[in-house]
C-alpha positions as CSV (number, residue, x, y, z in Angstrom):
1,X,123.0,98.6,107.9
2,X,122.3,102.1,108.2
3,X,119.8,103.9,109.7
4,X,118.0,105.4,107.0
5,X,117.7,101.8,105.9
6,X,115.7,100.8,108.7
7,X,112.3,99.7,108.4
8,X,110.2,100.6,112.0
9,X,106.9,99.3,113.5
10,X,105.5,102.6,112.8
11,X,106.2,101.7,109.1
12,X,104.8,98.4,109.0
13,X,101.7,99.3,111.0
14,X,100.7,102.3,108.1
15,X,101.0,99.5,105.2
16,X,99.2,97.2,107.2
17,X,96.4,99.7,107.1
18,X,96.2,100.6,104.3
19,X,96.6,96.7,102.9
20,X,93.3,96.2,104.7
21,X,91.8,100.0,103.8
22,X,92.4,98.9,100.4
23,X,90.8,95.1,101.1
24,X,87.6,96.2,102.6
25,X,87.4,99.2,100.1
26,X,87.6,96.2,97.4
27,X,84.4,94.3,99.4
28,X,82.2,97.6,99.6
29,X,82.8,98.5,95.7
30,X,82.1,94.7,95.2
31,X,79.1,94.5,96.8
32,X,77.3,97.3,94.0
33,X,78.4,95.5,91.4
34,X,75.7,93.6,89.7
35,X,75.1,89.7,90.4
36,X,77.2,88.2,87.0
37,X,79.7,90.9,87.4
38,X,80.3,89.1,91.0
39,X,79.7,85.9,89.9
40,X,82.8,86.2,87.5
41,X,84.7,88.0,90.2
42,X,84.6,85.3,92.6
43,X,84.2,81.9,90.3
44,X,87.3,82.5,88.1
45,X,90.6,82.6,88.9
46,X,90.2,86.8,88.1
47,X,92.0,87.4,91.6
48,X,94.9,85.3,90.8
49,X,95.6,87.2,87.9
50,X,95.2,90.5,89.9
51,X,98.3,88.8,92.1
52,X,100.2,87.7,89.8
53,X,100.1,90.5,87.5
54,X,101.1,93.2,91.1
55,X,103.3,90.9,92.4
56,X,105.2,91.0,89.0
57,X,104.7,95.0,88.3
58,X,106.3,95.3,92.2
59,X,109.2,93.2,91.5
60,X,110.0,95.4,88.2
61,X,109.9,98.5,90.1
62,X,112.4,97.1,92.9
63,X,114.5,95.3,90.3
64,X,114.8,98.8,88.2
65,X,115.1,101.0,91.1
66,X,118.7,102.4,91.0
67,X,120.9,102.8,94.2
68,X,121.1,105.7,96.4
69,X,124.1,107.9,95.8
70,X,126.4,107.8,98.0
């Protein structure tokens, strides 16, 4: 494993800040949205989809990424 390859905590603390920047930035635009519009948001399976359809569009990226030259 090279170095460049190397994933450090400096890293992993940036996406974990900006996973939860992007969480409670998701609550506050949540909270203007009117009461039906919340209603649907949080009693149907609308977040699942959201998921589902990310963790798919992620997986296509990595899968279609090509290998560094060497």
């Amino acid at each position: 494993m090279n170095e460049r390859s190397q994933v450090g905590v400096r890293d992993v603390v940036i996406v974990a800040a900006i996973a939860v920047a992007a969480v409670l930035g998701a609550v506050v635009l949540t909270s203007f949205l009117p009461e039906p519009v919340q209603r649907f948001l949080f009693h149907e399976p609308v977040t699942i989809a959201v998921l589902i359809g990310g963790t798919v569009f992620v997986l296509w990226r990595v899968a279609m990424r090509r290998p560094p030259e060497a």
